[in-house]
Steps between C-alpha positions, in 0.01 A plus 500: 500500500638828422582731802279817365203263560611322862518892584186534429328189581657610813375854530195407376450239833661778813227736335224275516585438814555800664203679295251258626576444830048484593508205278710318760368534849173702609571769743357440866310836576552725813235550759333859507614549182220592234611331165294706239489328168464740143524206264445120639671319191444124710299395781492111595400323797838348648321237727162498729645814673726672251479741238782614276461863378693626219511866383614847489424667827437879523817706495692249325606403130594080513256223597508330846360160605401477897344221619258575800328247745170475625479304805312181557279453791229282472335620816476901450487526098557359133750690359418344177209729457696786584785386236207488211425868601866577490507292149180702367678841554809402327315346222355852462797661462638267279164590267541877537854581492521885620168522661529349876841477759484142662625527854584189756626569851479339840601595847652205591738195439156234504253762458245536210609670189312778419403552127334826444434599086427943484428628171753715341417859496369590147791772305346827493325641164658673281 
């Protein structure tokens, strides 16, 4: 093989790898830290009490994937209910690109995520 093109099979593999480092590994979010959403670009349910967000959150330019929890307790509540509420809002923003912010939050490490879907604020008339 000629050494122009192990350069840049080479180059070609550190950039795909250090470009796309939310393909690897989904970040683990922080607790009382509102993660507002812009775009939502993939949404899947991880397991019975996972969801994997990916998207561009407000204020920023890349995609991130964070992975939130929803606790189980089959005393107190079904989080799978509240997970198809979370999965309705994202699917909504998916469909209207532009015209909602998708936020999750929660308080605590084993507390409910919080979805929450607010309309975006229409651009004034010209």
């Amino acid at each position: 093989m000629h050494p122009s093109r192990v350069l840049r099979a080479a180059a070609l593999l550190l950039a795909s790898v250090t470009l796309a480092p939310t393909a690897l590994a989904a970040e683990t979010p922080q607790p009382n830290v509102p993660y507002v959403f812009v775009t939502v670009d993939s949404y899947s349910v991880v397991h019975a009490n996972g969801i994997e967000v990916t998207g561009i959150l407000q204020g920023e330019n890349t995609p991130r994937t964070l992975e939130f929890e929803f606790p189980y307790s089959p005393t107190y509540y079904d989080a799978s209910q509240h997970v198809s509420r979370c999965d309705r809002m994202a699917l909504l923003l998916m469909n209207k690109p532009g015209a909602w912010l998708f936020e999750v939050s929660f308080q605590y490490q084993g507390a409910m995520p919080l979805c929450k879907l607010t309309r975006r604020a229409a651009p004034p008339a010209p």
